[in-house]
ROSE-864536 format. One record per residue: residue in one letter; residue number from 1; x, y, z of N, C-alpha, C, O in turn. Coordinates in nm, 4 decimals. Layout:
<vexgus>
{A,NUM,{X,Y,Z},{X,Y,Z},{X,Y,Z},{X,Y,Z}}
...
</vexgus>
This chain:
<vexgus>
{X,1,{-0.5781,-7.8026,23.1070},{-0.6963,-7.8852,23.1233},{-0.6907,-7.9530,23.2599},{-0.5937,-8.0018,23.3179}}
{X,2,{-0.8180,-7.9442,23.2969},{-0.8128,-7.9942,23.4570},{-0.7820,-8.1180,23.4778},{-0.7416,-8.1675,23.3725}}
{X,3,{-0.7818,-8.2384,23.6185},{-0.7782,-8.3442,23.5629},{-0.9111,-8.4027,23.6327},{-0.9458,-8.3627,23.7438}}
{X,4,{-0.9874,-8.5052,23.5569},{-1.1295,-8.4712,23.5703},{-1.1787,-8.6877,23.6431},{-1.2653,-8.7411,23.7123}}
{X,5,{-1.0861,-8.7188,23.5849},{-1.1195,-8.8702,23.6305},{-1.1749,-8.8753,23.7611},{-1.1189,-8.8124,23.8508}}
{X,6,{-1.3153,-8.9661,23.7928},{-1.3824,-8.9662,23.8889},{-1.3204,-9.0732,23.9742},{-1.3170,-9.1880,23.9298}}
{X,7,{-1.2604,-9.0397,24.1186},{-1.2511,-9.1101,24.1972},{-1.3132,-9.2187,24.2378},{-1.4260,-9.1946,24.2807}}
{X,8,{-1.2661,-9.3854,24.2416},{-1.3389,-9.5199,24.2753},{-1.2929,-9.5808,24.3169},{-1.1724,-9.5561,24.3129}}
{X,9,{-1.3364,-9.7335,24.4069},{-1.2921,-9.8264,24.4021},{-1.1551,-9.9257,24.2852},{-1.0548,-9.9945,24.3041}}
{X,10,{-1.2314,-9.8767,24.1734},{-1.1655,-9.8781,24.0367},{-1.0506,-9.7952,24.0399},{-0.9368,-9.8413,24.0481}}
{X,11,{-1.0762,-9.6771,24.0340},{-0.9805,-9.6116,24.0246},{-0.9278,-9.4705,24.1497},{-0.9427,-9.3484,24.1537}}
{X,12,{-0.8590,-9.5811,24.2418},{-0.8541,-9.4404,24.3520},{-0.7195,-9.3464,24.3449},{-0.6350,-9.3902,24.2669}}
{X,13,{-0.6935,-9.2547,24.3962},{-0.5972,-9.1596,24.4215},{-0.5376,-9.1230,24.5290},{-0.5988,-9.1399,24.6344}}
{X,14,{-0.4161,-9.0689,24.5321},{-0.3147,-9.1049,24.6397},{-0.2735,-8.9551,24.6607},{-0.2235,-8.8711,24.5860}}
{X,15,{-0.3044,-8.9548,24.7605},{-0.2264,-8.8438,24.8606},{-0.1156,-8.8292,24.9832},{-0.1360,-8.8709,25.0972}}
{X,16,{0.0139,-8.7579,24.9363},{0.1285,-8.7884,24.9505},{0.1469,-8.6607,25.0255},{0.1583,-8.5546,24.9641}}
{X,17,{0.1515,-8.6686,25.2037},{0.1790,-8.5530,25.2333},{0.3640,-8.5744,25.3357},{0.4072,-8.6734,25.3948}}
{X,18,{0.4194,-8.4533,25.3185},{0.5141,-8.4280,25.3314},{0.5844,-8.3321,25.4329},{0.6282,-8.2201,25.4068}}
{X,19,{0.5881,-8.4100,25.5788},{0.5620,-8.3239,25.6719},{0.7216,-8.3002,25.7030},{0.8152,-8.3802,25.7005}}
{X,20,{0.7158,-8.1229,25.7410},{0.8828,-8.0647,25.7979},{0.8780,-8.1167,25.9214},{0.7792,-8.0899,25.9898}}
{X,21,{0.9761,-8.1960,25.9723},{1.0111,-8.2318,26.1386},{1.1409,-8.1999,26.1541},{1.2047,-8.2931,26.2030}}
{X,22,{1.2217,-8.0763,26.1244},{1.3225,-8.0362,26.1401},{1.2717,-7.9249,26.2814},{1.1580,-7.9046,26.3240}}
{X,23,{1.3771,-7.8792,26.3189},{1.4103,-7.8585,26.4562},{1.2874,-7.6872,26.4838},{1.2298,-7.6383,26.5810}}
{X,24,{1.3017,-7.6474,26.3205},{1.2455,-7.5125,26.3158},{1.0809,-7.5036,26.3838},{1.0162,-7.4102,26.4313}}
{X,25,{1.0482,-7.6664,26.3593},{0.8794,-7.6763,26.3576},{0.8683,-7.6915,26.5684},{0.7715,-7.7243,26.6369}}
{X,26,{0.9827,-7.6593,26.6032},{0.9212,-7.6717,26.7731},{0.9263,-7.4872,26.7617},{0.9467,-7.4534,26.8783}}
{X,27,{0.9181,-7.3754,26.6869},{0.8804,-7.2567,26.6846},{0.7538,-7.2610,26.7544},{0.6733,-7.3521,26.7737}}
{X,28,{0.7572,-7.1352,26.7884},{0.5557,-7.0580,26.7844},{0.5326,-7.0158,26.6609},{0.6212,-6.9597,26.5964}}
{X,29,{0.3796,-7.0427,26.6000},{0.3192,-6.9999,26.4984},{0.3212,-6.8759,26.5296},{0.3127,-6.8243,26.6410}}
{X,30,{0.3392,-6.8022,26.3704},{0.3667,-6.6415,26.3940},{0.2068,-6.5780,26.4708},{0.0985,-6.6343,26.4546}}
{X,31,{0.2204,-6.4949,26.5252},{0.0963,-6.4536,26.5987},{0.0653,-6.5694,26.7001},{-0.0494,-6.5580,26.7434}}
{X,32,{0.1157,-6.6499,26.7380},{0.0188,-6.7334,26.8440},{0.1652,-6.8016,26.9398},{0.2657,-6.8625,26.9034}}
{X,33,{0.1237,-6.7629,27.0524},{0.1924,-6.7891,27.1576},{0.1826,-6.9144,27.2458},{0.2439,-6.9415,27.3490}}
{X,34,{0.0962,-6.9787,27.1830},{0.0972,-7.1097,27.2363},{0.1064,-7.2490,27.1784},{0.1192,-7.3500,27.2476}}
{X,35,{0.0977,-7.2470,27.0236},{0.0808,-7.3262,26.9591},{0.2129,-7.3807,26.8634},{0.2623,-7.2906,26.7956}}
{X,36,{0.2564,-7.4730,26.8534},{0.4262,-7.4587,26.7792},{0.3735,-7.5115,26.6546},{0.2705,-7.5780,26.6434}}
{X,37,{0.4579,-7.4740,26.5563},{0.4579,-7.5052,26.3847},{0.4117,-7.6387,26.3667},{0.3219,-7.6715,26.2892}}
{X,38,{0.5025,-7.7446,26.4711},{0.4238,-7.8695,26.4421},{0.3407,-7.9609,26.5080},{0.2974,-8.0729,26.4808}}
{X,39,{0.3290,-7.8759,26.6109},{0.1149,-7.8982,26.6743},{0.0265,-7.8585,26.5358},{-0.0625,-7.9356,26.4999}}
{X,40,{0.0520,-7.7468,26.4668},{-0.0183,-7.6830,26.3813},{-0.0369,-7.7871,26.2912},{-0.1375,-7.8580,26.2912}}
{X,41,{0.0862,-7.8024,26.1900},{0.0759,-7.9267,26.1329},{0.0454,-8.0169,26.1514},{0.0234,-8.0739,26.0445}}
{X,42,{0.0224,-8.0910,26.2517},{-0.0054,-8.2279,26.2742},{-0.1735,-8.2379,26.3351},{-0.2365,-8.3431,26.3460}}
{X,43,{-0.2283,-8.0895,26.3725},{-0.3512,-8.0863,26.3824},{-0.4123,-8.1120,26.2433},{-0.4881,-8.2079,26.2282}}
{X,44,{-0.3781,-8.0192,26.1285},{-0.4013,-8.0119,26.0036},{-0.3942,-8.1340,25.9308},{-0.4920,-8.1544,25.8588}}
{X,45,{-0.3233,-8.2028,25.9301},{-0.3203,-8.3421,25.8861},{-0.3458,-8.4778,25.9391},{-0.3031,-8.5822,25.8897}}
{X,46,{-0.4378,-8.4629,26.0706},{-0.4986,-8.5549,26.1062},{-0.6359,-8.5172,26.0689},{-0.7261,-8.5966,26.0422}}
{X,47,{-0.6430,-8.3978,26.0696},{-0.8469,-8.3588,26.0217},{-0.8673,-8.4201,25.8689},{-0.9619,-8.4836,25.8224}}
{X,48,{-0.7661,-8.3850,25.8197},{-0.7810,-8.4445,25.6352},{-0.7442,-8.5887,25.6449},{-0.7682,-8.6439,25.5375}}
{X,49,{-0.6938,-8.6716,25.7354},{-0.6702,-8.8079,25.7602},{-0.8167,-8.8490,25.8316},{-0.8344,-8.9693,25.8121}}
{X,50,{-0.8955,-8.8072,25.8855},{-1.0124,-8.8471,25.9566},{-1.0633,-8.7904,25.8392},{-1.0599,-8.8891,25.7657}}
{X,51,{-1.1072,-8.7014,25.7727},{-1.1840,-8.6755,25.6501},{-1.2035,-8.7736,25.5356},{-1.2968,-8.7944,25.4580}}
{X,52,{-1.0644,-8.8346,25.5549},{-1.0411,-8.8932,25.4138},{-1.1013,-9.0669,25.4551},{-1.1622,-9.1443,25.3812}}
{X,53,{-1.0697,-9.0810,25.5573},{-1.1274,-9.2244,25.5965},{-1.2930,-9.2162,25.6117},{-1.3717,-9.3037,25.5757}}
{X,54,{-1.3330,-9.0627,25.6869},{-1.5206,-9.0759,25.6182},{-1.5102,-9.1059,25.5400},{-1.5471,-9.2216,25.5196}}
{X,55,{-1.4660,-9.0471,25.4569},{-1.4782,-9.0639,25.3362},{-1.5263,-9.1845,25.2750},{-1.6161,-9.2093,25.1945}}
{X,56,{-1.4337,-9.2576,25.3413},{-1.4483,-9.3929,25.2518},{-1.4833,-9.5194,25.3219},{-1.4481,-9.6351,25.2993}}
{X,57,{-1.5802,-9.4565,25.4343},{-1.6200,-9.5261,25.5520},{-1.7978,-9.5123,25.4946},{-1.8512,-9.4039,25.4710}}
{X,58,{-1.8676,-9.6492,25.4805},{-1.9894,-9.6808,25.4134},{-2.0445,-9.7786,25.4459},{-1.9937,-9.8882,25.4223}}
{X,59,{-2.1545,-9.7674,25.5042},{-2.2016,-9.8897,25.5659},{-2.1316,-9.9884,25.6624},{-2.1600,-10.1074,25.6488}}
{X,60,{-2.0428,-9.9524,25.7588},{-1.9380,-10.0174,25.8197},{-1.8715,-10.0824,25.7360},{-1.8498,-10.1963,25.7773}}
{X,61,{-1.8297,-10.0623,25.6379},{-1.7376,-10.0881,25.5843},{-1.6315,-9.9771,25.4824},{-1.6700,-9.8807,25.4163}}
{X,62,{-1.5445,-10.0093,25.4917},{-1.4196,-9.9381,25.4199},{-1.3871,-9.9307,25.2720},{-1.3710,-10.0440,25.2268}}
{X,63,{-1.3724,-9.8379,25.1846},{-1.3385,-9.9071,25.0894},{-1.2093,-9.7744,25.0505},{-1.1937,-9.6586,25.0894}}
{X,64,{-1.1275,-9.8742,24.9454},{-0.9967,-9.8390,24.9220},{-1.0452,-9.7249,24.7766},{-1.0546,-9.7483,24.6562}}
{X,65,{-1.0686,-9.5920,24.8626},{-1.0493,-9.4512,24.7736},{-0.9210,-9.3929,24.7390},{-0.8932,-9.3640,24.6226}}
{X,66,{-0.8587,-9.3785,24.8157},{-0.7492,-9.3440,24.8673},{-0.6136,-9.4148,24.8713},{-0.6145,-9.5302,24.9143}}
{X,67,{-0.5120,-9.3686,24.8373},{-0.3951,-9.4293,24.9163},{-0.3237,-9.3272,25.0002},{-0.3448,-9.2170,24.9496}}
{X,68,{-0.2663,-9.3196,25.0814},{-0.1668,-9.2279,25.1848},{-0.1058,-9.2605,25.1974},{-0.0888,-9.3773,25.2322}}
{X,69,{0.0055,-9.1423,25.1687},{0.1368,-9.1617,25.2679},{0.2025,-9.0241,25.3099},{0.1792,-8.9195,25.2493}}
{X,70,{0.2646,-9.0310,25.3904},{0.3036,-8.9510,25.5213},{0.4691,-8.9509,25.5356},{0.5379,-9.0162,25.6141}}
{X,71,{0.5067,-8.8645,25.4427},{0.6764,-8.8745,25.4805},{0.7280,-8.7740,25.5592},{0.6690,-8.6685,25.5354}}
{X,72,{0.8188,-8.7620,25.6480},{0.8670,-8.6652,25.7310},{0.9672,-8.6575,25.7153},{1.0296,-8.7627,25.7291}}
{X,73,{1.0694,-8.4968,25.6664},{1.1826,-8.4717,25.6400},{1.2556,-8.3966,25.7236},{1.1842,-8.2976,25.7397}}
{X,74,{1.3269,-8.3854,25.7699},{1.4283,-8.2885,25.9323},{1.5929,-8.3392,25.8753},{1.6307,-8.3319,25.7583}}
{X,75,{1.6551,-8.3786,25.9650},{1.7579,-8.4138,25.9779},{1.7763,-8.5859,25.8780},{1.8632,-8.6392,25.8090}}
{X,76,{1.6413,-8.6180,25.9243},{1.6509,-8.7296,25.8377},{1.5009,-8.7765,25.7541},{1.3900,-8.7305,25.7817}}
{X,77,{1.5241,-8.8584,25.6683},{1.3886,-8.8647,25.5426},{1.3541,-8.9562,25.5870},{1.4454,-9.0258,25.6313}}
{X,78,{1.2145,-9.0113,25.6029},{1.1347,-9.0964,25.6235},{0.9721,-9.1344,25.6559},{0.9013,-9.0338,25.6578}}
{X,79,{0.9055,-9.2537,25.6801},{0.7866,-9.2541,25.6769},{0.8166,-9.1829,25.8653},{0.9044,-9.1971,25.9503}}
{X,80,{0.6392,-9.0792,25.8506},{0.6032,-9.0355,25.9317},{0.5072,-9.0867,26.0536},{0.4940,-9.0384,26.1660}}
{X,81,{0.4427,-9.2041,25.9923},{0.3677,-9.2902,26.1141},{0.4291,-9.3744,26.0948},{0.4935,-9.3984,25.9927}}
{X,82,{0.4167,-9.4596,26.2293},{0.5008,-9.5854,26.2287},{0.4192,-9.7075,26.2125},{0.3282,-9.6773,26.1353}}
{X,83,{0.4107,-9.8044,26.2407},{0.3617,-9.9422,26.2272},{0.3510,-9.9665,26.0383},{0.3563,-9.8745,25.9567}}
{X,84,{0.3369,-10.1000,26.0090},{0.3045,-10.1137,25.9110},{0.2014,-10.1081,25.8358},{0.1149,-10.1640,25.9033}}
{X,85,{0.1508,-10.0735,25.7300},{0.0165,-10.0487,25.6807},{-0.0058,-10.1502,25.5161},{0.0850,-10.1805,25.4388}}
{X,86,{-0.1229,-10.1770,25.5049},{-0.1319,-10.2481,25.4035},{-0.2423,-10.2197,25.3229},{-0.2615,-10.2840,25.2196}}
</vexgus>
């Protein structure tokens, strides 16, 4: 069964992405000679980070749809943007 609860103010949902920053991601994407694994990635997850804030961008104002977070795993585990967020 799917899960069907409508996204709100009331009740928002959290998206937890989990980015590789190990040494492999300074590669070239297979077929592309200019672009490395984590240009790729980090293009990809700023478009769904600007998506997700339309998102919830209304009348100049913001509202809390969403929660994010951004962990980055390599050599070592941790949050992937820096500054603090609230």
């Amino acid at each position: 069964m799917a899960y069907s609860v409508e996204v709100s103010r009331r009740n928002p949902t959290c998206f937890l992405f989990l980015v590789d920053q190990s040494a492999s991601m300074n590669d070239r994407m297979p077929g592309d000679t200019t672009q490395s694994k984590a240009d790729f990635v980090a293009t990809a997850v700023n478009r769904i980070l600007h998506e997700l804030i339309i998102r919830c961008s209304k009348n100049m104002e913001i509202y809390r749809y969403f929660q994010v977070g951004v962990i980055g795993y390599g050599a070592t585990v941790g949050p992937a943007l820096p500054g603090n967020f609230t």
